[in-house]
N, C-alpha and C positions, 0 to 999 in steps of 0.2 A: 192218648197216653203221654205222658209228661214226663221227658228228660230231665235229668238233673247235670250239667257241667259246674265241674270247681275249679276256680282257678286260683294258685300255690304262689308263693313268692320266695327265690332263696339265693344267698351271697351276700347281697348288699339290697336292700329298701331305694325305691324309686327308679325301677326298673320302667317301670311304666305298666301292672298289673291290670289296672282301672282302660287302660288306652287299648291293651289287646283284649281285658272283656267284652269293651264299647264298638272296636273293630269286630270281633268274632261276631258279637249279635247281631250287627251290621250284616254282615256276610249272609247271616241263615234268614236273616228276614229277605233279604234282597234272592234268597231262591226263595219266599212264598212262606215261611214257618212265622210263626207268633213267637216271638221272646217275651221276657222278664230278666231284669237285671237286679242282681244285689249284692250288697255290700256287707263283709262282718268284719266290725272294730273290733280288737282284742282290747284296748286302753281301757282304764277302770272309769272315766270320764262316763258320765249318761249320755249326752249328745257332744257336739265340737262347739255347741253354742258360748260356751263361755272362754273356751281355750283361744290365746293369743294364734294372730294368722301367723306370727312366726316361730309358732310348735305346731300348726298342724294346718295351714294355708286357706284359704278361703271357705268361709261355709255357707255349703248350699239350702237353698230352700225349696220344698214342693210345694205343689197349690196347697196341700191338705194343716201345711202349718209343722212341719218337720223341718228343725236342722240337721242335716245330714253334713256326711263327707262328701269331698268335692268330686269324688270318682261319679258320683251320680249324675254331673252336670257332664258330665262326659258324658253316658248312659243318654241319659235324654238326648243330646247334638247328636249323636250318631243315630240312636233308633227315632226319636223323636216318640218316644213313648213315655208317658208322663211317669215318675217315679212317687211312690208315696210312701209313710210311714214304715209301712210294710215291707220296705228294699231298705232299710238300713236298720241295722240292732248295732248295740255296745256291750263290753262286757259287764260297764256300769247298769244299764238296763237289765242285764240277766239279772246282776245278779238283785236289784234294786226289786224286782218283780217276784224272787225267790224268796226273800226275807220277807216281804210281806206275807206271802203267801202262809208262810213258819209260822209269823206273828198271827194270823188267822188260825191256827191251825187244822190249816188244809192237807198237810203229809202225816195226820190220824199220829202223832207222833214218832214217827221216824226219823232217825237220824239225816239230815242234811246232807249231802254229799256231793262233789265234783260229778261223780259219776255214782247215778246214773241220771240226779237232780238237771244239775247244769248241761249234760249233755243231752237228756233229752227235751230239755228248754230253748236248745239251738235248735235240736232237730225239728220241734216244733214251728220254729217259726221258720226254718228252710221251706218247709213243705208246705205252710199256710196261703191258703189263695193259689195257688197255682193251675187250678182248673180251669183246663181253655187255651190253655198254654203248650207249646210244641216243645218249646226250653226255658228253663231256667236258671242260667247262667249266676256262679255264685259266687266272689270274690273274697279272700280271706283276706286280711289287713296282713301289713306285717311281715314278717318273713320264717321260715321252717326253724325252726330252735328254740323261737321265743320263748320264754316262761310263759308269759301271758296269751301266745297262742294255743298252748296245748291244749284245752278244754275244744277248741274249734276243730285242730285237728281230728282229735278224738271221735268229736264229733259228725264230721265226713266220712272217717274210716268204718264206723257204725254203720252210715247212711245206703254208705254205697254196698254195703254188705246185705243191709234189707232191700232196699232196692232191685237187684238179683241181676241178674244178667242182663247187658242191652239196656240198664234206664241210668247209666253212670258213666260219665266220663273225666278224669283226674286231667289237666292239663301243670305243670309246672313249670316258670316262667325262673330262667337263668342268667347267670354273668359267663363271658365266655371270653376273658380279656385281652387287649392285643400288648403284650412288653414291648416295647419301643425298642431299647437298649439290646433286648436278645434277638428279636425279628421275628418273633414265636405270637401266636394261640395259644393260651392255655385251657384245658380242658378238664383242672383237676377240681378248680370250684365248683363246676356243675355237676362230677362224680362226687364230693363230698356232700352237697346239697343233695343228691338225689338218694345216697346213701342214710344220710340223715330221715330224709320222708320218710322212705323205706323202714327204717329203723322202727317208726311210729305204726307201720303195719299198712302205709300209702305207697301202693306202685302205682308211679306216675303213663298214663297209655299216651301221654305226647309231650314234647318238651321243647318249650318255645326260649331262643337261645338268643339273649341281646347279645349283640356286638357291632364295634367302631368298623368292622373290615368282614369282607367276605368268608365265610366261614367254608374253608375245602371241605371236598365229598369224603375226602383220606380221616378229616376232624372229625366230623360228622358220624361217622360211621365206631369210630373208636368212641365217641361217645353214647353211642348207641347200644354198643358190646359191653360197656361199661355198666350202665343205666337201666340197661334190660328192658330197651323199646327197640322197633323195627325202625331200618335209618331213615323212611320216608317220613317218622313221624319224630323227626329233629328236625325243627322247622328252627331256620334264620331269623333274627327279626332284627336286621339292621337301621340303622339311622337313617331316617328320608327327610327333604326338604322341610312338609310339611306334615304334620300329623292328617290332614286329609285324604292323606297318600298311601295309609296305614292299610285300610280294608283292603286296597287294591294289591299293592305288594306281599300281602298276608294271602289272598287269594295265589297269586304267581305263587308264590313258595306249596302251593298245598294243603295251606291249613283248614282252611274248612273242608275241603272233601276228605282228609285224615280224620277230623273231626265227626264226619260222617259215616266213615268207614266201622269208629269204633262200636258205633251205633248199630251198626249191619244196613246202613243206609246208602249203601253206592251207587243206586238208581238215581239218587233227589236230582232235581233239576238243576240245571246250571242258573248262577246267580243273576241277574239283571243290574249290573254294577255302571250303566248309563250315569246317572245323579252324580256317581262319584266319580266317575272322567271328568263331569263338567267341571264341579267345585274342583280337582285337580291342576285341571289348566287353566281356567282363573286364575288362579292362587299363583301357579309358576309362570304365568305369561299372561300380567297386567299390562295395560296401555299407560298408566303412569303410577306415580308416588304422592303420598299426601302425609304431610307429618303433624302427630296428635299427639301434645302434652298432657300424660298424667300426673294432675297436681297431688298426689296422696299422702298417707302418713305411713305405708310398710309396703315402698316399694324397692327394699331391700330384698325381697322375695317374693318376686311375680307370680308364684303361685296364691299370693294373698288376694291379686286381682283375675286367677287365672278366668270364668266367666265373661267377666268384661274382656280382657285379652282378646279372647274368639269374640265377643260378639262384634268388638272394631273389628275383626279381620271378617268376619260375616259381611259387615257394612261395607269392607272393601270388595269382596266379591258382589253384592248387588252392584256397584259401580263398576268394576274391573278393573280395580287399582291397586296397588299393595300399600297398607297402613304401617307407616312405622312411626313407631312407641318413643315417645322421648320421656320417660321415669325419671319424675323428678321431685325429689322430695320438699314435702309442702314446709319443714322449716327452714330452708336452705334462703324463704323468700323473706323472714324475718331480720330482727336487728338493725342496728347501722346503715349499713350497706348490702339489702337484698340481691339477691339474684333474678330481680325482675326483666334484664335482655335479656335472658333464655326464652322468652316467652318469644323478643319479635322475630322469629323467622320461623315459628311453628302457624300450620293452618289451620288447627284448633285446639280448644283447651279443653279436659274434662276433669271434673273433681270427682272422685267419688265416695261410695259409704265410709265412714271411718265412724270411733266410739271417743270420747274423751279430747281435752281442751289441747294437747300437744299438736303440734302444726296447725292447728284452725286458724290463729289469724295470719300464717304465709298462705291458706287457701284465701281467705278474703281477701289479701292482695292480688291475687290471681284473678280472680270475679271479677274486682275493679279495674285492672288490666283487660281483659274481653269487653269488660262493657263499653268501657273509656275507648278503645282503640279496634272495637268493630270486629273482631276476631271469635266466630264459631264458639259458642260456650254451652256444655252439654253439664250442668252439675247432676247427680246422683247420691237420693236421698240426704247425709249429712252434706254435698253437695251444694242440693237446693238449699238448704237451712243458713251455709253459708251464704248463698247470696242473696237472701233475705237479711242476714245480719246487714250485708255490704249497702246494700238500699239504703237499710233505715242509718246505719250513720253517717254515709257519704250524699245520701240523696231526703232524705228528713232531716237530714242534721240531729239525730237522737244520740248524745253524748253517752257511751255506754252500754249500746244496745247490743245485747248478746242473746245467749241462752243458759238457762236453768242449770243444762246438763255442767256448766264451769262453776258455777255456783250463783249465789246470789246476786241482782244486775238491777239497773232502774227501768231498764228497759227491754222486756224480756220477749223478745223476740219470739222463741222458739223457747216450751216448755215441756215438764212430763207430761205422757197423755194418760188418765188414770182413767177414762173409760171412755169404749167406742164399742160398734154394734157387729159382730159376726152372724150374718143369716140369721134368724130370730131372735138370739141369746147376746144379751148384752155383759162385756166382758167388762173386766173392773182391776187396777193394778195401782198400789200404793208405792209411793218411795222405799220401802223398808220390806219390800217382799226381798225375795231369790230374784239371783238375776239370770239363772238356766229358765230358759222358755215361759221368760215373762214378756216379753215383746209383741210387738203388735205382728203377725209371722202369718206368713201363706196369703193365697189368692183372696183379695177383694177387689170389689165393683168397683168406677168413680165414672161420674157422669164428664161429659166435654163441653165448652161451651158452641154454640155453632157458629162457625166462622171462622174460628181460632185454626189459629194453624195446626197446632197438634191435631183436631177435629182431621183437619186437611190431609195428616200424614198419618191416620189412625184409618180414614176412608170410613168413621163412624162415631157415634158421638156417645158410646157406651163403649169401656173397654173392664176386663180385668187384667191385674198385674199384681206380682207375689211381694210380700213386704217384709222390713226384717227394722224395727226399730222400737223405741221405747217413747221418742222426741217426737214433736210437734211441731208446726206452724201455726203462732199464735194468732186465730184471724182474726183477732181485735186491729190487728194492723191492715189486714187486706185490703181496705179502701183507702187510706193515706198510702198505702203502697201502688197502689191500680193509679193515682190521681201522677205516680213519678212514671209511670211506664210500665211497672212490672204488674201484669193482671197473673187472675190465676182464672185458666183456664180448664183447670180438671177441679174435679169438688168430689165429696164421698157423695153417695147418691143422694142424703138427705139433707147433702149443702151445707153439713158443717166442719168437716176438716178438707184443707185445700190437699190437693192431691198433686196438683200441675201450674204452674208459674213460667209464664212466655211474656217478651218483649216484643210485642209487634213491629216497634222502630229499629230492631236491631236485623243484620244480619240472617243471625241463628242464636236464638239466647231461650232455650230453656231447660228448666231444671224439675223433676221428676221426684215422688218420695218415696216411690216403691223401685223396685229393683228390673229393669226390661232385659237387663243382659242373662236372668237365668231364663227365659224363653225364648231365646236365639240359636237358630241351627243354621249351619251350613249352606243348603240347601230352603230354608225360609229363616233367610234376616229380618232381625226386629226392624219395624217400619221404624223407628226412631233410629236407632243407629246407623240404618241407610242413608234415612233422612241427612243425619249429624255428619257423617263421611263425604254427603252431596257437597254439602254447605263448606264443607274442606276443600274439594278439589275445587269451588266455585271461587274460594280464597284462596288458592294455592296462584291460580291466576293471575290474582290481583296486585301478589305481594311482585 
């Protein structure tokens, strides 16, 4: 039989809704239960593929070719359970899928309506696939009030109504803030938040309460009287060092066996939370420090790199050092007088994905900097493109050599790709299409060369890995570029788009077209990012 868990959001957005799903199903797999995580956008948006990372932060991809929200990349690092299509919807998708439907006319002529159309358009896709499954933990975007939530609430409230007793559990995730100036707790947002749910016909059975400060059993309890839950199931969810730290102090507090409780489950076995003491004390008690420049274009909002983030801090756990982030923005390298000393006392450099010409040539200063000066250089996808641009003018001498994506160049380096092969079906994309989920997106093959170092830190000479781009590497250049140093080591299987580009004379110098940081967990670091954070502390040495 197949639970259903929701979890609510209210007061203020960026509570960290996505971080206590990703912990909770943590928790119940680690006693032995099967999870599913998912995610529901309220935004009118179809996917986050087109939205700037500085309205809605980095987007994730699954093997199966979905852009998702980035809560999902959470989802996977904690359960390590692959997330697909099927764990993330928009309200754009509902409603994109209902209008068709009209236009067919599949509702025999019936008036269209929020309810019972779109409600039971969510409902459907909550419950789809879930057979096999112990829980399926479900995440609403957003927070309790929204105009644009209401069709989702609505839609839980239905849920958990047919459902019936025992297959539903409401979790409502709160602000509980500390006023500095009076010396107080306040506990009146999370009675008005909860009042609010309520309002909609959602009594919340657990209430998971951020705060800066300990939250007393006296707070606790008056919010519980308030709220109309029992006070065991006002669970704290205070600030810790690391988010690694999250399932474990979530366990201390209660929450999963409350969460079990609700279920009529108080027998379930005790968790086996081993993996996550280790990644714990790693993480708080490294043997040293290693510092890694990110050259990018919105690192104004580290949620836009949040992926890569964890997966250097992954790469620091396979070594047992703590990675710290020098965020530095890729125009700052431009003009006049760049800011190229920042770079000399970092132990390596990474550039990664970005879309469009702003900051691209202060990353190709950057490239030239690592190559020139022996310095760890890991680029990702628009990355690698950049230092293919940097080769051919600095090391071919091609006056002008760019890519496509700036506009028109004599030396086009890196172009659009308008057709490449997905498992039997050959895909095809013209400049003038849509540019929602026209990209070249989700898990493909690429063969290794043998010998090749990446081979060497892959431990095989077939890999896959998830992609998210539109650009190319022109490999009219790959042998005048192989004859200056830079080979390309990874190919698509049929040898004709380069996949992987390594310097064997260097250091640590490669650059990658597909994405490795959304397959990196905690507990299994991406071999390249280990790799990449080795090649740091082997520099950190030196400097």
């Amino acid at each position: 039989m197949t639970r259903f868990i929701f979890i609510t959001g209210g007061v203020v957005s960026s509570l960290g809704k996505g971080l206590a799903s990703a912990a909770l199903g943590a928790l119940l797999q680690a006693r032995g239960f099967k999870v599913r995580l998912r995610k529901l956008d309220p935004y009118l948006n179809v996917d986050p593929g087109t939205m700037s990372p500085y309205q809605h932060g980095e987007v994730f991809v699954t093997d199966d070719g979905t852009e998702t929200d980035l809560d999902l990349g959470h989802y996977e690092r904690f359960t390590g359970v692959a997330s697909t299509r099927g764990d993330n919807i928009t309200t754009g998708q509902i409603y994109q899928d209902i209008i068709q439907r009209e236009r067919r006319g599949d509702y025999l002529g019936a008036t269209v309506q929020v309810i019972p159309h779109v409600t039971d358009a969510i409902k459907t896709f909550i419950r789809a696939d879930t057979e096999g499954f112990d829980f399926v933990l479900c995440e609403i975007g957003g927070t309790v009030g929204d105009i644009e939530g209401l069709p989702f609430f609505e839609a839980i409230r239905q849920l958990g109504y047919e459902l019936g007793p025992g297959r539903s559990c409401f979790i409502h995730l709160t602000l509980v803030p500390y006023i500095r100036s009076a010396g107080e707790l306040k506990t009146k947002p999370t009675q008005h938040s909860v009042k609010e749910l309520r309002g909609i016909g959602i009594q919340p059975d657990l209430l998971l309460c951020r705060s800066d400060i300990p939250i007393p059993e006296s707070e606790r309890r008056k919010i519980a009287q308030f709220c109309n839950v029992r006070p065991s199931r006002v669970i704290p969810a205070l600030d810790v060092e690391t988010i690694y730290e999250v399932p474990l102090t979530y366990h201390a507090e209660g929450f999963d066996r409350e969460v079990l409780g609700v279920f009529g489950m108080d027998d379930a076995p005790e968790p086996d939370l081993s993996r996550w003491e280790t990644v714990r004390d790693r993480v708080k008690h490294p043997d040293g420090e290693v510092k890694i420049a990110i050259v990018g274009k919105y690192t104004g909002l580290k949620d836009a790199y949040k992926s890569l983030a964890e997966a250097l801090a992954h790469g620091g756990i396979a070594n047992n050092v703590h990675v710290s982030v020098e965020w530095i923005e890729s125009e700052s390298f431009e003009g006049e007088s760049p800011a190229l000393p920042r770079l000399e006392d970092v132990d390596a450099i990474l550039i990664p994905g970005a879309f469009g010409m702003r900051g691209a040539e202060g990353m190709i200063r950057a490239v030239e900097f690592a190559r020139t000066h022996n310095v760890p250089f890991f680029g990702i996808c628009f990355g690698l493109q950049m230092a293919v641009i940097e080769a051919g003018r600095n090391q071919l001498g091609l006056e002008g050599a760019s890519s496509t994506e700036f506009g028109p160049c004599r030396h086009p380096m890196v172009g659009l790709m308008t057709e490449w092969t997905r498992g039997n079906e050959v895909e095809r994309r013209s400049e003038g299409d849509n540019l929602g989920g026209t990209m070249r997106l989700g898990a493909y093959p690429a063969a290794l060369a043998e010998g090749s170092r990446v081979a060497e830190i892959y431990g095989s000479q077939t890999i896959e890995e998830r992609h998210r781009h539109r650009f190319e590497v022109n490999p009219a250049y790959r042998r005048p570029l192989a004859e200056q140093g830079l080979i390309f080591s990874g190919l698509s299987p049929d040898g004709t788009l380069p996949e992987i580009a390594e310097r064997p004379d260097h250091p640590w110098f490669i650059g990658v077209q597909f994405h490795p940081e959304l397959k990196s967990k905690p507990f299994a670091p991406h071999p390249l990012f280990a790799s990449f954070v080795a090649a740091a502390v082997t520099q950190s040495r030196l400097v």
